[in-house]
C-alpha positions in Angstrom: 120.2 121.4 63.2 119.7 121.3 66.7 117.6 118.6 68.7 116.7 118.7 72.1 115.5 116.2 75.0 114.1 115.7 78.5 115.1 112.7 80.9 111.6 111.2 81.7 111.4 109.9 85.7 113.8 108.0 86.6 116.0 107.7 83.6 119.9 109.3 84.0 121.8 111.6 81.5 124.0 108.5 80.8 120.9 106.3 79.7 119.8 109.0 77.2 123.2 109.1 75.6 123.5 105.7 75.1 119.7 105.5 74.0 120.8 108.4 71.6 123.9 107.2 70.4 122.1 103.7 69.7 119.3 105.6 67.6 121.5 107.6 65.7 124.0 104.4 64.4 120.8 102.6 63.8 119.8 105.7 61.4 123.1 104.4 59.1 123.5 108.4 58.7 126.0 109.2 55.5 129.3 110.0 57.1 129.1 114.1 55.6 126.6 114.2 58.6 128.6 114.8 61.9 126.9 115.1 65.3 127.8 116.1 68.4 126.4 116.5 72.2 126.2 119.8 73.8 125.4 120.9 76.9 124.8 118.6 80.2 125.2 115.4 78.0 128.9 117.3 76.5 129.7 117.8 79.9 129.0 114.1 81.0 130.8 113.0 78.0 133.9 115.1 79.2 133.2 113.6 82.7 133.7 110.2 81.5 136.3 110.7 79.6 138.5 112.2 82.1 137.4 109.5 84.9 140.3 107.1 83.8 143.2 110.2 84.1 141.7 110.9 87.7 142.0 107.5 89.0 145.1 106.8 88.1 146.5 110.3 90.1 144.6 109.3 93.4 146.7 105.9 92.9 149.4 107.6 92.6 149.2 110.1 95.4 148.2 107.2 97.5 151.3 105.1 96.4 153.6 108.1 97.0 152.1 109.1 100.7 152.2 105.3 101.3 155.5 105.1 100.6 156.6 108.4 102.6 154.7 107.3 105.5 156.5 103.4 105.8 160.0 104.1 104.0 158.9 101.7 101.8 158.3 101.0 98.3 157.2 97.7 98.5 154.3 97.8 100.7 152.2 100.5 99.6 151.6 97.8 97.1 150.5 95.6 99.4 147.7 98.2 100.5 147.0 99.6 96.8 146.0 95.5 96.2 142.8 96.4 98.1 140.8 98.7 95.8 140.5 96.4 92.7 138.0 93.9 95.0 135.7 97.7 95.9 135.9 98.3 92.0 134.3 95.3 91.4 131.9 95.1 94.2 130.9 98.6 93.3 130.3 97.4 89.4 128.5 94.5 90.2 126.2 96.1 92.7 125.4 98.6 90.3 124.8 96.1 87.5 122.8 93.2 89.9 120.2 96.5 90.4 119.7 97.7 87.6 121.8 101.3 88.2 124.0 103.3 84.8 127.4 104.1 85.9 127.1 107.8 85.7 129.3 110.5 87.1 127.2 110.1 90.4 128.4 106.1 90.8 132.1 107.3 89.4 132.4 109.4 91.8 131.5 106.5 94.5 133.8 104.2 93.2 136.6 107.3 93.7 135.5 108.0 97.2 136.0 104.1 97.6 139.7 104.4 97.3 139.7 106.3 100.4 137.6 104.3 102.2 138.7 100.6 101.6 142.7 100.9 101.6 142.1 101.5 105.8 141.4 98.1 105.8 145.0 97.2 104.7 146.7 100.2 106.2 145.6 98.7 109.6 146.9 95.8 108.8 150.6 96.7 107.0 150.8 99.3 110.0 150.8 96.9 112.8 152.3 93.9 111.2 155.5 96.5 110.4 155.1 97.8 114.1 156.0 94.1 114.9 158.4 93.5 112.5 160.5 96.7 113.4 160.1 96.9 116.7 159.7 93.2 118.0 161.6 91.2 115.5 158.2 89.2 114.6 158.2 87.1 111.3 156.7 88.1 108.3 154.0 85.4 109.1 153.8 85.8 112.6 153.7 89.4 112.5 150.9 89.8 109.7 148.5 87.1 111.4 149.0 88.9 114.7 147.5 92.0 112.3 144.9 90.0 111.7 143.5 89.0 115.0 144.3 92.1 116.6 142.5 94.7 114.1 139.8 92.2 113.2 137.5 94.0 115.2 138.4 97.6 114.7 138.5 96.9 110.7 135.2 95.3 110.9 133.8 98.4 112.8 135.2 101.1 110.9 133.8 99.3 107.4 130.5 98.6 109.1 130.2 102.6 110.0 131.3 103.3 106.7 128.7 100.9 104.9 125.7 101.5 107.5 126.2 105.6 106.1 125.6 104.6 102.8 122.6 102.7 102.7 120.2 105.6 103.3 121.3 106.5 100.6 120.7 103.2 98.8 117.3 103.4 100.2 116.5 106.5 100.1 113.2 107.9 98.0 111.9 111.1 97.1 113.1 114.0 95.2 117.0 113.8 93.9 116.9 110.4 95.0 117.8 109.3 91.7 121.2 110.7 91.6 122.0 109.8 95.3 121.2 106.5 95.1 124.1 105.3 92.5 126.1 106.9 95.2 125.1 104.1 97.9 124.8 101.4 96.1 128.4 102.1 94.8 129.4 102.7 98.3 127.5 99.8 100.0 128.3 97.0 97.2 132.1 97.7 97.3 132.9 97.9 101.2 130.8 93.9 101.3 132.9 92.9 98.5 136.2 94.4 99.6 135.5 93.0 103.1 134.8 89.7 102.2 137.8 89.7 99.9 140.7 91.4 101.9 140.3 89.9 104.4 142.1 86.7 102.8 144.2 88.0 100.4 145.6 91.0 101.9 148.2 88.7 104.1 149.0 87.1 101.4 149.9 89.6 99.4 151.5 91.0 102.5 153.9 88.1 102.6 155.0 87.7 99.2 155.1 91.6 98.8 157.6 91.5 102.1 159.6 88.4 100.8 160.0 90.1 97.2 161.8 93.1 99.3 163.7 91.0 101.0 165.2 89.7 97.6 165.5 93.3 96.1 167.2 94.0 99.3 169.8 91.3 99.4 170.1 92.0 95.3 171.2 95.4 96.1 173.8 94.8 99.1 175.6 91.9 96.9 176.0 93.8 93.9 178.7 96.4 95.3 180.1 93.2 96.9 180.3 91.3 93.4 182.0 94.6 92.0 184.4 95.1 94.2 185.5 91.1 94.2 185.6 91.5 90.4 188.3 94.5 90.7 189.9 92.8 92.9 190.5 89.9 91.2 191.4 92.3 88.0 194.5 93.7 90.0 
């Protein structure tokens, strides 16, 4: 048997599959009976499904161009820290009004990734500019990061974040599936802002000092070798 529905005004493909998936286990259906979505609700099930797999490769491409771009494998880590603050902003904004978390706001909380690790790429940039080339503390050189690109980090998010809300705000026909977009968008550049702004010189420093300590673990060990042969002759 086949049963079809419509999405009344308003309502997205992931509210009818939940509402549907809630009616059905309330039916307390014998388990010989097997059902299945087809179509656009399939397709958003495969969507979801997938979501996970997809975020975890743009990590990883990030982590690896990261890595390439500072000879580093340390601080890529540093900038990576950054995007859980814009998941949760985004989730949160989308919760405190009401929105589902359809492919539409998935997809927002991917283009996030892109959008909120600048933030912490202006900052590892220059305070390893100052580092390598200046012989700056790890302390000294990340707070100079942070009064020097206060202002362009602030601009770039507020460009970023002042796209998004039409958007948000927008009405009229196909609003419905841009505005999970923006309020995705919008929710996680205020929270990752707010957050970042703290903690990514913090994690900065500890990620540099736990270098530092891989670094002088791996120039002693030959050293410990060689003294043990030695002492073996």
């Amino acid at each position: 048997m086949t049963l079809s529905f419509n999405l009344p005004p308003k309502v997205s493909i992931g509210e009818a599959v939940t509402a549907i998936q809630q009616a059905a286990k309330e039916l307390h259906l014998p388990a010989s009976i097997a059902t299945s979505f087809q179509g656009s609700a399939q397709a958003f099930q495969n969507s979801l499904s997938s979501t996970p797999i997809l975020i975890l490769a743009a990590l990883i491409a990030v982590y690896i161009i990261l890595g390439m771009l500072y000879e580093s494998t340390i601080h890529p880590i540093t900038i990576i820290s950054t995007l859980p603050s814009a998941g949760l902003g985004a989730l949160l904004t989308l919760k405190l009004f009401g929105m589902p978390l359809d492919v539409i706001g998935i997809i927002g909380i991917i283009l996030l990734i892109g959008i909120v690790k600048k933030n912490g790429i202006m900052l590892v940039d220059f305070a390893l500019e100052g580092q390598r080339e200046r012989g700056l503390g790890t302390e000294e050189a990340i707070h100079e990061a942070c009064r020097l690109r206060f202002r362009p980090i602030m601009m770039t998010t507020m460009c970023a974040l002042l796209g998004g809300v039409p958007l948000m705000l927008g009405t009229g026909i196909g609003s419905e599936i841009r505005q999970p977009l923006g309020y995705a968008i919008v929710g996680g550049l205020l929270v990752s802002q707010l957050l970042t702004l703290f903690t990514t010189p913090v994690v900065y420093i500890y990620m540099d000092r736990l270098g530092h300590l891989l670094g002088r673990s791996r120039r002693t060990a030959p050293v410990g070798a060689t003294a043990s042969s030695i002492v073996g002759t």
